[in-house]
N, CA and C of each residue as an Amber inpcrd file, in Angstrom:
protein
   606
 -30.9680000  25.2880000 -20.6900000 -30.6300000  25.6830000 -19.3150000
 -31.0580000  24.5810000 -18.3480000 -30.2120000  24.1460000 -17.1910000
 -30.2340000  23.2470000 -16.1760000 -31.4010000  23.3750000 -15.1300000
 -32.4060000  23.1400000 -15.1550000 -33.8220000  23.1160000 -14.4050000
 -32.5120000  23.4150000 -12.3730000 -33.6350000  23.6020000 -11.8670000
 -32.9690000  23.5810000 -10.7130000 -32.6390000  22.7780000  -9.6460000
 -33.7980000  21.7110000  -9.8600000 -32.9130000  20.1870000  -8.8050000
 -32.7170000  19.8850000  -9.9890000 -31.7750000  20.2300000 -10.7210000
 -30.7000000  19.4940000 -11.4970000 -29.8820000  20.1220000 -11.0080000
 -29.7120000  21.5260000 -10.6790000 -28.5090000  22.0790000 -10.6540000
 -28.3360000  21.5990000  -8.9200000 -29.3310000  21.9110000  -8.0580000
 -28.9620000  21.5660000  -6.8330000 -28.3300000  20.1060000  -6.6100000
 -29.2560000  19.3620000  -7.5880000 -28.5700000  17.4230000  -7.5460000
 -26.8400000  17.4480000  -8.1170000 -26.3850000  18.3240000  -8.7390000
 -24.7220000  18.5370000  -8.8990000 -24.3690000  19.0360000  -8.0570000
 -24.6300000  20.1650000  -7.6540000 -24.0280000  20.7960000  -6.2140000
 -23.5310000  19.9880000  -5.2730000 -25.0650000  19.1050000  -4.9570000
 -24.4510000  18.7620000  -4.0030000 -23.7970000  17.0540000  -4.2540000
 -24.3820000  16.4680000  -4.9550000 -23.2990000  15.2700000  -5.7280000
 -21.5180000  15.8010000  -5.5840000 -21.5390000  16.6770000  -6.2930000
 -19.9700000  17.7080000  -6.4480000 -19.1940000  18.0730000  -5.0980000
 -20.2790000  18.6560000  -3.7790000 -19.6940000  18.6480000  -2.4650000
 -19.5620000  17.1680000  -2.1840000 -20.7260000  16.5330000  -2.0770000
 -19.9090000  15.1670000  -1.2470000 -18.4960000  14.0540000  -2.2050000
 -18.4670000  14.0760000  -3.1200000 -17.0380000  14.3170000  -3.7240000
 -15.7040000  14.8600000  -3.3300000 -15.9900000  16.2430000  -2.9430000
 -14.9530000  16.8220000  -2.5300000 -14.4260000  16.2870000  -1.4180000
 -15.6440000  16.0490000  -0.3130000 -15.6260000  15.7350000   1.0080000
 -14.6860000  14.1540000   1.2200000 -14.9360000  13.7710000   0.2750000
 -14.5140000  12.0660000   0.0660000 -13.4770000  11.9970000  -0.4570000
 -12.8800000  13.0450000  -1.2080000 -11.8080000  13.1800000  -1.9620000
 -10.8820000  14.0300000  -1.2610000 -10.6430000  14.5980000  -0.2470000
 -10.2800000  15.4730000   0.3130000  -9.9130000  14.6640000   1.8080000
 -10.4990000  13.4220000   2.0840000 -10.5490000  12.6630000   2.8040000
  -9.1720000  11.8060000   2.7330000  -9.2670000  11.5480000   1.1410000
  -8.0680000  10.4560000   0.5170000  -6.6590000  11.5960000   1.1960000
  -6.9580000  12.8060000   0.3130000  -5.5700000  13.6780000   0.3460000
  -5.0910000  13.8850000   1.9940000  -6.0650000  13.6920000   3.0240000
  -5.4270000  14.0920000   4.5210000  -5.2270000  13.1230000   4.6640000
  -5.9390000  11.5490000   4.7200000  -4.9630000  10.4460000   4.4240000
  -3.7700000  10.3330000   4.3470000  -3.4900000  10.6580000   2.9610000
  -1.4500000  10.9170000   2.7630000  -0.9620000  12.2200000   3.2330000
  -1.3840000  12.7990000   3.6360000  -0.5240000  14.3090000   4.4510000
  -0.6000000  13.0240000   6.1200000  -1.4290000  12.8880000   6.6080000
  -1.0080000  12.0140000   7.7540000   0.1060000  10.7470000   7.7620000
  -0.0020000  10.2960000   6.1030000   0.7500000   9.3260000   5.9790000
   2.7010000  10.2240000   6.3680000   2.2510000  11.3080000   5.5900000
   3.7600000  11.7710000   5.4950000   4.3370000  12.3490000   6.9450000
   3.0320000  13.2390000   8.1270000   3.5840000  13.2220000   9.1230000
   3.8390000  12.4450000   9.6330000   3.2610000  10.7230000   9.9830000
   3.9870000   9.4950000  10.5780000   5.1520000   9.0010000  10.1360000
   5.4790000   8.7580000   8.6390000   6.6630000   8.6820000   8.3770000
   7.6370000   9.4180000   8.8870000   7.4620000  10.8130000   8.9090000
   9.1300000  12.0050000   8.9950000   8.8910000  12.1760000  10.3620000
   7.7750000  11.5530000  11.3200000   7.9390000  12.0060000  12.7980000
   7.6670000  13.6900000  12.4110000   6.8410000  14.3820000  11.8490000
   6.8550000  15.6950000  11.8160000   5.2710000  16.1350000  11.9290000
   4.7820000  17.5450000  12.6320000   3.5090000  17.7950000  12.7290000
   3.0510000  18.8870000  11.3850000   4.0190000  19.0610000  10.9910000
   3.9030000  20.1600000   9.6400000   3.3440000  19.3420000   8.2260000
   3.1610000  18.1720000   8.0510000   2.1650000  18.1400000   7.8320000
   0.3800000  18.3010000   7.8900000   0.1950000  18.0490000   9.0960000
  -0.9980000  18.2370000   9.7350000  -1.6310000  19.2770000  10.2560000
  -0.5340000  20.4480000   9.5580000  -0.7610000  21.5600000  10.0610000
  -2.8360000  22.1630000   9.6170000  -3.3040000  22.3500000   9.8550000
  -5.0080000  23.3520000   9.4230000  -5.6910000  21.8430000   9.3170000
  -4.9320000  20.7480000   9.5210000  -6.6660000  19.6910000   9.3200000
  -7.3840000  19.3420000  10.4590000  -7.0040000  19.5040000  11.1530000
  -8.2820000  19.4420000  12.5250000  -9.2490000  19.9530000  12.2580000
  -8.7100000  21.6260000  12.0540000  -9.9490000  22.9050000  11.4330000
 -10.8490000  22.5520000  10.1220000  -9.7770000  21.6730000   9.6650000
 -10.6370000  21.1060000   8.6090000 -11.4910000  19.9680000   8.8000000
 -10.9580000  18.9250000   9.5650000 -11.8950000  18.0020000   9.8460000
 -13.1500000  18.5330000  10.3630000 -13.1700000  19.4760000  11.6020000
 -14.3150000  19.9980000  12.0100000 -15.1510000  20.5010000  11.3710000
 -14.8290000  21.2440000   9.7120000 -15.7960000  22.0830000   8.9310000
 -16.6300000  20.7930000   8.4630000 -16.0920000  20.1050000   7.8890000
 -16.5870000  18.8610000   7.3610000 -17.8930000  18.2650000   8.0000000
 -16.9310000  17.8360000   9.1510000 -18.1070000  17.3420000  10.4300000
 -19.2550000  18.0090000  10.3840000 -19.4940000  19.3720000  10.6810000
 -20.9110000  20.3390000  10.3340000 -21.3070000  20.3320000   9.3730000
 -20.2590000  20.1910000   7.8230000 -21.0060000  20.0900000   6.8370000
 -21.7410000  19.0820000   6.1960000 -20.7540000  18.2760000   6.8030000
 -22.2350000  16.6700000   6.3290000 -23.3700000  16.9520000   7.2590000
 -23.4090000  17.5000000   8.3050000 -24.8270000  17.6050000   9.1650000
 -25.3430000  18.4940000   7.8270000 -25.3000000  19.5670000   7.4060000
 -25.9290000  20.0810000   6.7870000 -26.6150000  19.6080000   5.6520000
 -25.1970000  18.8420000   4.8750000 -25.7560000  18.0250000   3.5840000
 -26.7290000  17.2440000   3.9730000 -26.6750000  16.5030000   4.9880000
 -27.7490000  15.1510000   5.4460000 -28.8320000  15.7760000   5.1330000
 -29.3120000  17.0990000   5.6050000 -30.5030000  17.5830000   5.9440000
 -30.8630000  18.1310000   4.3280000 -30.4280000  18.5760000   3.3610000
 -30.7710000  19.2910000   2.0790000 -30.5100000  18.0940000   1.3750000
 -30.0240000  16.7650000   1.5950000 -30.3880000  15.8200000   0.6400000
 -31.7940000  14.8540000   1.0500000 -31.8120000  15.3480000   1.9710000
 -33.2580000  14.0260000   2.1720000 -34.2210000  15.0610000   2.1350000
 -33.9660000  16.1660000   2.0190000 -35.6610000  17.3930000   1.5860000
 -35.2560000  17.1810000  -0.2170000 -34.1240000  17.2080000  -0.9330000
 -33.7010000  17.2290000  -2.1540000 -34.5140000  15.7750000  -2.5800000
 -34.4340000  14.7050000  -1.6770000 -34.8910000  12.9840000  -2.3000000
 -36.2100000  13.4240000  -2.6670000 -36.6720000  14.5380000  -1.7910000
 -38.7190000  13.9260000  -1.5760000 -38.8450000  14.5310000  -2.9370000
 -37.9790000  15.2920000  -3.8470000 -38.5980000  15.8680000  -5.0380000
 -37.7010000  15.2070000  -6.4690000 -36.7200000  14.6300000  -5.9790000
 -35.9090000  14.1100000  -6.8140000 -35.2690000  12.5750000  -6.4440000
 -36.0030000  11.4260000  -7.1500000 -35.8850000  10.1380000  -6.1700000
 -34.7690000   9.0990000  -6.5110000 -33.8650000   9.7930000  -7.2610000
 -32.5930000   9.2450000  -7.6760000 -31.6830000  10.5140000  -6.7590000
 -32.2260000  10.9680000  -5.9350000 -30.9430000  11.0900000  -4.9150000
 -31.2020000  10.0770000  -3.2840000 -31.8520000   9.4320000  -3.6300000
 -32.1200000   8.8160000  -2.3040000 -31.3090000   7.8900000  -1.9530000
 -30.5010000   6.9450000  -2.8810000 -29.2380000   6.5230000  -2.3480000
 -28.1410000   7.4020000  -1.7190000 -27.9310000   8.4030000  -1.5250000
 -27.1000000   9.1220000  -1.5270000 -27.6120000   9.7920000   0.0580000
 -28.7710000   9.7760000   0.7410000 -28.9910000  10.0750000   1.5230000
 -28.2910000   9.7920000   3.0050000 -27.8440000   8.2390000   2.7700000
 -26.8500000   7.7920000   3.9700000 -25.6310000   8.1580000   3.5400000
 -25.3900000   9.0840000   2.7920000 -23.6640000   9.0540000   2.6090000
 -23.1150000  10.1800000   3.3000000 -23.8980000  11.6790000   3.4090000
 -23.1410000  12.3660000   4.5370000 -22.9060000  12.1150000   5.7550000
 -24.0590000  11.2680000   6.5480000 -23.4190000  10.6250000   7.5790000
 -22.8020000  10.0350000   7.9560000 -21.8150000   8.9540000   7.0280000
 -20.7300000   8.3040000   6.3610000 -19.7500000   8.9410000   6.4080000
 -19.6230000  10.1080000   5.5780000 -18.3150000  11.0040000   5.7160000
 -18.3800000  11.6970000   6.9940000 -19.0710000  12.2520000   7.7150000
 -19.1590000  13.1690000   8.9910000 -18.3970000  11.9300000   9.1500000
 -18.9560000  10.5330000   9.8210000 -17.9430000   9.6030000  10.3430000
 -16.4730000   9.7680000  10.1520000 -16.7310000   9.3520000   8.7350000
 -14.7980000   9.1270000   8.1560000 -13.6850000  10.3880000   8.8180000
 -14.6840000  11.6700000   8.5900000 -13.7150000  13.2550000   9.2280000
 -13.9010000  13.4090000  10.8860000 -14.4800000  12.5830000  11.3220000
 -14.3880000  12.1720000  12.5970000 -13.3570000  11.5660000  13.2250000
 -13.1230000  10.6550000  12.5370000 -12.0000000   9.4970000  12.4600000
 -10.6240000  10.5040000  12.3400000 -10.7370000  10.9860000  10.9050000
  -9.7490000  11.7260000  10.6140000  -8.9770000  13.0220000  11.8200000
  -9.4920000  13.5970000  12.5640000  -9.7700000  14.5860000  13.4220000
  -8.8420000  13.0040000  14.3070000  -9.4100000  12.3090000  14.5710000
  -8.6500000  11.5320000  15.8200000  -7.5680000  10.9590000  15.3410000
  -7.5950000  10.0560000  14.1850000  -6.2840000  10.0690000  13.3280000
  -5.0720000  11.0610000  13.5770000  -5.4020000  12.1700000  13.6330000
  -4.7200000  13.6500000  13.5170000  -4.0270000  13.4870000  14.5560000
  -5.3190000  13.7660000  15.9050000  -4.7140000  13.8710000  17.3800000
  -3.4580000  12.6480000  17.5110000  -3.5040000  11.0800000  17.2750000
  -2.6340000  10.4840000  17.8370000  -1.7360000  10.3760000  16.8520000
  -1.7160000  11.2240000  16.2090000  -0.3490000  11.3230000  15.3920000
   0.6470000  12.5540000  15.8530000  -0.1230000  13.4830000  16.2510000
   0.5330000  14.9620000  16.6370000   1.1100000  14.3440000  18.0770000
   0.2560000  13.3020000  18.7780000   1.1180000  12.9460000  20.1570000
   1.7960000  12.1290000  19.7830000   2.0040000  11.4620000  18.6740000
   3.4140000  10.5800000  18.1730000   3.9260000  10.9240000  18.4140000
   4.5250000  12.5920000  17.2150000   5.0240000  13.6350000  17.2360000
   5.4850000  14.4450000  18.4850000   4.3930000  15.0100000  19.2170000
   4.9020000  15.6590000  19.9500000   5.4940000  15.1790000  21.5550000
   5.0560000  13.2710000  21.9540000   5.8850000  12.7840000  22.8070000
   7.1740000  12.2760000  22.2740000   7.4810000  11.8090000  21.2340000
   8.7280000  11.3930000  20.7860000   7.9570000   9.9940000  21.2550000
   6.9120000   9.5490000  20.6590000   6.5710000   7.9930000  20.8490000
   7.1480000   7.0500000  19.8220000   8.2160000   6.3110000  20.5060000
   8.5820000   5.7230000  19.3090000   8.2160000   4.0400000  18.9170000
   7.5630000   3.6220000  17.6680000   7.0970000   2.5240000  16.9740000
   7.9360000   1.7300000  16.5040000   7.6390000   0.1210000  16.7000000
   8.8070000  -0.5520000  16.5600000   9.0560000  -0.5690000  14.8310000
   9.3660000  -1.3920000  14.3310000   9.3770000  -0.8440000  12.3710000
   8.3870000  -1.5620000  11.8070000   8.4430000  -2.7350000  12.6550000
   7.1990000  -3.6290000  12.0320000   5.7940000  -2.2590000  12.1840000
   5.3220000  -2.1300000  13.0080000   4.5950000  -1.0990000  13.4230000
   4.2730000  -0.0650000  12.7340000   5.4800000   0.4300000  12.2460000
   5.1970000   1.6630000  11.5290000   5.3620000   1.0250000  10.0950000
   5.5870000  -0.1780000   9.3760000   5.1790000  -0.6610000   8.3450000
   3.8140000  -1.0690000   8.1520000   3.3080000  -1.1060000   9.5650000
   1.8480000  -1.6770000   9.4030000   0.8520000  -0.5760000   9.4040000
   1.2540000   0.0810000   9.7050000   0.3290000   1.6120000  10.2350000
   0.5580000   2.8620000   8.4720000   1.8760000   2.3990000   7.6080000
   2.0090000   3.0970000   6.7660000   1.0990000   2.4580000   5.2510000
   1.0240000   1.0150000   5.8010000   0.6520000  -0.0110000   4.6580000
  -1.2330000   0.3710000   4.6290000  -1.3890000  -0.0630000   5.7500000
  -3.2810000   0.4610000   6.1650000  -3.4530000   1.9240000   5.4880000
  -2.9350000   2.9430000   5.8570000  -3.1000000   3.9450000   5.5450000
  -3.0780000   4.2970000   4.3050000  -1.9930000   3.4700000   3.2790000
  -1.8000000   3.9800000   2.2090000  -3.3770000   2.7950000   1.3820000
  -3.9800000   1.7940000   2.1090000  -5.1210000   0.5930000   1.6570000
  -6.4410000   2.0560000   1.7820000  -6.6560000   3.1240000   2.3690000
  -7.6010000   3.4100000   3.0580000  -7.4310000   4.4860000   1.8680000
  -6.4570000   5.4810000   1.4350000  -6.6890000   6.6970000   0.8170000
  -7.2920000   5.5270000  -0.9720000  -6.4860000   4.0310000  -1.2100000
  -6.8820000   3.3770000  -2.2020000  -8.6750000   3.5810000  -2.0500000
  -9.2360000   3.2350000  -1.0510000 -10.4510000   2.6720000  -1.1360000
 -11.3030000   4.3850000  -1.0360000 -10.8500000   5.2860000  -0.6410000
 -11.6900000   6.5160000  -0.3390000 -11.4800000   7.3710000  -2.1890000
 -10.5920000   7.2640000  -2.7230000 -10.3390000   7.7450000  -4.2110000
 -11.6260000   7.1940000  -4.6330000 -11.9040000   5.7850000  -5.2260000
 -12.9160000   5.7380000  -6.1920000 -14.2760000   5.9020000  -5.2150000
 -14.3780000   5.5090000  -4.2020000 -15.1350000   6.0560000  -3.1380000
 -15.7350000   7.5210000  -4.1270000 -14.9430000   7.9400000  -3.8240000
 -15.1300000   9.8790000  -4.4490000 -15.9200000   9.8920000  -5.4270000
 -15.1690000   8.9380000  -6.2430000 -15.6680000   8.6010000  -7.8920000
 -16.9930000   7.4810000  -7.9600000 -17.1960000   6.9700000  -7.1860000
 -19.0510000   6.4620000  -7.5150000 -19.4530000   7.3190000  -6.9840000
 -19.5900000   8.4840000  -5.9910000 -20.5400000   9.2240000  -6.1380000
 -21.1460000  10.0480000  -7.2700000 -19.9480000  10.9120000  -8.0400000
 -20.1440000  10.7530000  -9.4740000 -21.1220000  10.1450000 -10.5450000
 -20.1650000   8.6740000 -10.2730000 -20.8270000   7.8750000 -11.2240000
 -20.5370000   6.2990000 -10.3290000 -21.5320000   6.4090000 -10.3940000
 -22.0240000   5.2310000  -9.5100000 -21.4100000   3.3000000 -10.5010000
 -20.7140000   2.9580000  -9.6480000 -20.3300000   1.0830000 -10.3980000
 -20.2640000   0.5760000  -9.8290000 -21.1420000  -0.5600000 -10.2370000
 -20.6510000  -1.7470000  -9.2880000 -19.2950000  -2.7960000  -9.2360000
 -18.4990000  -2.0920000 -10.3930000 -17.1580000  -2.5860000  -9.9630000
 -16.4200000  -1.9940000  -8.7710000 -16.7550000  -0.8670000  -8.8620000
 -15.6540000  -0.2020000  -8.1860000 -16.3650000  -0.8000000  -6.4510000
 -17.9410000  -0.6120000  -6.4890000 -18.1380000  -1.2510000  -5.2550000
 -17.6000000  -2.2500000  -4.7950000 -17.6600000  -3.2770000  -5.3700000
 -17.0450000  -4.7580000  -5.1640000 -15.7170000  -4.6270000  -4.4940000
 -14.9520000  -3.5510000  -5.6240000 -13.2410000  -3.9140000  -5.0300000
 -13.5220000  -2.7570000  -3.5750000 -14.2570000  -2.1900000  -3.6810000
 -14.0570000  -1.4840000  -1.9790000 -14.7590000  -1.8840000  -0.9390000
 -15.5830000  -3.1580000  -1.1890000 -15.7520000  -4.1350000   0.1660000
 -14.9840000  -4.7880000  -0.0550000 -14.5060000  -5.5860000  -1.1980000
 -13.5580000  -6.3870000  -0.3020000 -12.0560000  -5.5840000  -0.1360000
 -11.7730000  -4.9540000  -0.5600000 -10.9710000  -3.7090000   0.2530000
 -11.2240000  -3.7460000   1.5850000 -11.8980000  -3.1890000   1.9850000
 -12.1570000  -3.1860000   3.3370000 -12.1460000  -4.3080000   4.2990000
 -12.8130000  -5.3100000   3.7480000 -12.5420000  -6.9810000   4.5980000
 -11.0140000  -7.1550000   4.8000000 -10.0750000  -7.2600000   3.8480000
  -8.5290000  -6.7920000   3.7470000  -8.1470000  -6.1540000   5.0360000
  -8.7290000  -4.7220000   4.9390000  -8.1590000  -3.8160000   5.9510000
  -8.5230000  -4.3670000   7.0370000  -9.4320000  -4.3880000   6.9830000
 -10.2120000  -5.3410000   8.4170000  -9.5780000  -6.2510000   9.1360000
  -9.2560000  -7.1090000   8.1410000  -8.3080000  -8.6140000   8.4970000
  -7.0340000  -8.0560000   9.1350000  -6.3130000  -7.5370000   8.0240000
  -4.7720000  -6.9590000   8.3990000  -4.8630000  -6.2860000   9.5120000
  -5.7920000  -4.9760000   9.8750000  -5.7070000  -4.4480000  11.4170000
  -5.7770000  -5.5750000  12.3370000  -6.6840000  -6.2800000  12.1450000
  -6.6940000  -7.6750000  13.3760000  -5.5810000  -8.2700000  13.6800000
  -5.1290000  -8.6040000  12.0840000  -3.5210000  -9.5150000  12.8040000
  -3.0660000  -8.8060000  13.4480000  -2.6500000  -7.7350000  12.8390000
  -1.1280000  -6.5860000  13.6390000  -1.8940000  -6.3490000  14.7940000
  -2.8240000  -6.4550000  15.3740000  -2.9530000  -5.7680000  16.9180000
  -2.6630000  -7.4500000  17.7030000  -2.7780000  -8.4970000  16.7190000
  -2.0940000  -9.6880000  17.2760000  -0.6920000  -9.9560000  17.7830000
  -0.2320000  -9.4160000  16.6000000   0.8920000  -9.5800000  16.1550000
   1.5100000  -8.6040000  17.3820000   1.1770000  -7.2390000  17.5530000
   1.2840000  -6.0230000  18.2870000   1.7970000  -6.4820000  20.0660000
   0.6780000  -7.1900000  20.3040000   0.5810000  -8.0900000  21.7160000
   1.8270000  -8.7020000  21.5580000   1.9830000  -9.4520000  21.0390000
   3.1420000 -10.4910000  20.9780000   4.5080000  -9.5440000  20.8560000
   4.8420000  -8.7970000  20.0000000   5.8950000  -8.1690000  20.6210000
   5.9640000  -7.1620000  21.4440000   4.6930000  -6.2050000  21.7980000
   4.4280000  -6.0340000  23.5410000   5.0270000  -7.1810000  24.3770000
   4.7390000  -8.4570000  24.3080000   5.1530000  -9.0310000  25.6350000
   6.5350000  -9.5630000  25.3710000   7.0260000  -9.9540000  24.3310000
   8.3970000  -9.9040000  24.2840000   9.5360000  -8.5870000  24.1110000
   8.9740000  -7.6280000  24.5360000   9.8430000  -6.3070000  24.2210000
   9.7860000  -5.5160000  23.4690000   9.9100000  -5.9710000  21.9950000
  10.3400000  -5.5560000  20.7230000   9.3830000  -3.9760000  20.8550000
   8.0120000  -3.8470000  21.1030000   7.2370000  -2.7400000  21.2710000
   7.1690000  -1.9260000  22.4590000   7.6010000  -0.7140000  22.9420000
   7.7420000   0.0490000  24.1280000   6.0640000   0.1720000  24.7880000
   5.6120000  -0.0100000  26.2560000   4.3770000  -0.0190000  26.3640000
   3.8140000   1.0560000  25.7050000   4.3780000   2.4860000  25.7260000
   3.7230000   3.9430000  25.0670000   3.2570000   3.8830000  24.1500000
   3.7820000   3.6920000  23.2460000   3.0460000   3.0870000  22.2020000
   2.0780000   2.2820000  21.6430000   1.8220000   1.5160000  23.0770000
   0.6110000   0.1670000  22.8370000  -0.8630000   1.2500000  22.3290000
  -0.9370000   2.0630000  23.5440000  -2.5670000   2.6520000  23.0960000
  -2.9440000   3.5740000  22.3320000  -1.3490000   3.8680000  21.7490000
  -1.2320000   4.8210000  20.0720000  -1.9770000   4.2140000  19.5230000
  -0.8430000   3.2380000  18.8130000  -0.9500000   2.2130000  17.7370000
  -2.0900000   1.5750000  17.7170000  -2.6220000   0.9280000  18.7250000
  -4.0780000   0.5530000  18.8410000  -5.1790000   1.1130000  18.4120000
  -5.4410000   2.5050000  18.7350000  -5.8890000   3.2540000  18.5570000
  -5.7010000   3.7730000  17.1880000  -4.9620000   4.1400000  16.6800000
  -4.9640000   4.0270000  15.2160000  -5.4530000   2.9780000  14.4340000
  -5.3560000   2.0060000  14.7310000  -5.6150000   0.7660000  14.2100000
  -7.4090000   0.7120000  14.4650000  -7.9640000   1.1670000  15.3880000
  -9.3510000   1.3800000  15.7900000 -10.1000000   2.5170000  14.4120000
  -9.3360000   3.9530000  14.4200000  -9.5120000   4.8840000  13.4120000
  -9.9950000   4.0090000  12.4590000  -8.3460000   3.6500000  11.5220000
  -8.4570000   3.0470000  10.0070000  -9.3190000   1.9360000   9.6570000
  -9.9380000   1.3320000  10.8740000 -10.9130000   0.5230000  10.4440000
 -12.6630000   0.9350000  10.4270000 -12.3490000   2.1400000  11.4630000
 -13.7680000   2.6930000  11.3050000 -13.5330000   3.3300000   9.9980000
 -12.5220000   4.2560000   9.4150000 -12.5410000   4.7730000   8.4260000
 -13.2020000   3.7140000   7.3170000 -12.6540000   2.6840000   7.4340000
 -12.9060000   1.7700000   6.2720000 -14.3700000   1.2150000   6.2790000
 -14.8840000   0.8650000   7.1780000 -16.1990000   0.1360000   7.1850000
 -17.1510000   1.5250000   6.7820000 -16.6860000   2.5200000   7.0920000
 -17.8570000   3.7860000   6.7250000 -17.4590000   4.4260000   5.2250000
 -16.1760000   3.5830000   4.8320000 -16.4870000   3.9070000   3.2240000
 -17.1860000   3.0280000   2.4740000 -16.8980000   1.6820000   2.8670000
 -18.0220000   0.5010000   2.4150000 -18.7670000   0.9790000   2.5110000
 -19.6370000   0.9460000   3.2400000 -21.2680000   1.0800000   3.4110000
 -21.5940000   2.3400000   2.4430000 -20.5520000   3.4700000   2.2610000
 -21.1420000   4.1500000   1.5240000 -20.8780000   3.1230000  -0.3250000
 -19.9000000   2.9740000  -0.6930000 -19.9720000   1.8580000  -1.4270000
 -20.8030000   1.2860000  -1.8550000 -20.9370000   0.3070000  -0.5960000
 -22.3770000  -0.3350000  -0.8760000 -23.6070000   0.2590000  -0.9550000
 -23.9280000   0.9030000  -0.3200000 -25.0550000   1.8660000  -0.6560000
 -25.4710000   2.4110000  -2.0670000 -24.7340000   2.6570000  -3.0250000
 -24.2480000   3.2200000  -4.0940000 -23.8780000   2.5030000  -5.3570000
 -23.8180000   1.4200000  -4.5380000 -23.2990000   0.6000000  -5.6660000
 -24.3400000  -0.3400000  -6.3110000 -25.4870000  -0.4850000  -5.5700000
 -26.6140000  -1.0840000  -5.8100000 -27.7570000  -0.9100000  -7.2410000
């Protein structure tokens, strides 16, 4: 029989998993409402982002009383505050997609190739994300910093790139402080899966 910070050290190993993995899947449900211009994807994740949000407050607090008795969870201590981040993000992600949606804001194609490409780099890096909490590698760390430097880079150009056809036309102004703003999200998303990464991967 499983002593009991064993069983509590799965519990909650197993929630922040979910949390990270569940992260990837609203990822591509957002991916699919930006593509079809539709809010029916996005339908219950706000409500969901918000449970999240409280529940990493909670986890934070039962894993660092869980470390003082069990000292192989102490990497793991910065990681709910990590995800509260990421479903933070996600929650705003949400919002400027539903006002995509619900102004009829329309993105030039470059734009919405760049915004579909990031998004689909971010659910890549939050999957094994999921999976070193599990089981912790330092491969998988490696490819999700420099994952992230990637994302990093690529958001930079395109908000370059973004300007430049802002001032030649090609981009409608409405759209400037969407797209931007998204582009702000997917990179916080990304630097707060690194760090959990890195954290973890050590």
């Amino acid at each position: 029989m499983e002593s009991k910070v064993k069983i509590e050290r799965k519990n909650l190993l197993e929630t922040l998993h979910e949390m990270a993995n569940d992260g990837a899947e609203c990822i591509s449900q957002l991916q699919t409402a930006f593509m079809y211009n539709s809010g029916r994807p996005l339908s219950g994740m706000r409500e969901k982002a918000e449970a999240y949000v409280n529940e990493a407050g909670h986890l934070s607090i039962m894993l660092k009383e869980a470390a003082q008795q069990d000292q192989s969870l102490e990497p793991y201590v910065p990681v709910p505050e990590h995800l509260q981040a990421v479903w933070k993000q996600i929650a705003r992600l949400t919002e400027r997609v539903e006002r995509k949606v619900l102004d009829r804001v329309l993105f030039s194609d470059r734009a919405v190739d760049e915004t579909m490409f990031l998004l689909q780099r971010l659910t890549e890096i939050l999957r094994p994300t999921a999976e070193m909490i599990l089981a912790r590698n330092r491969f998988l760390s490696r490819y999700i910093e420099e994952s992230q430097a990637s994302i990093e880079k690529s958001a930079d150009e395109y908000a370059t790139l973004h300007e430049n056809r802002l001032s030649s036309g090609e981009c409608v102004p409405a759209a400037s402080p969407l797209y931007i703003a998204i582009l702000d999200s997917i990179k916080s998303i990304a630097w707060h899966t690194k760090d959990i990464a890195t954290t973890l991967g050590k």
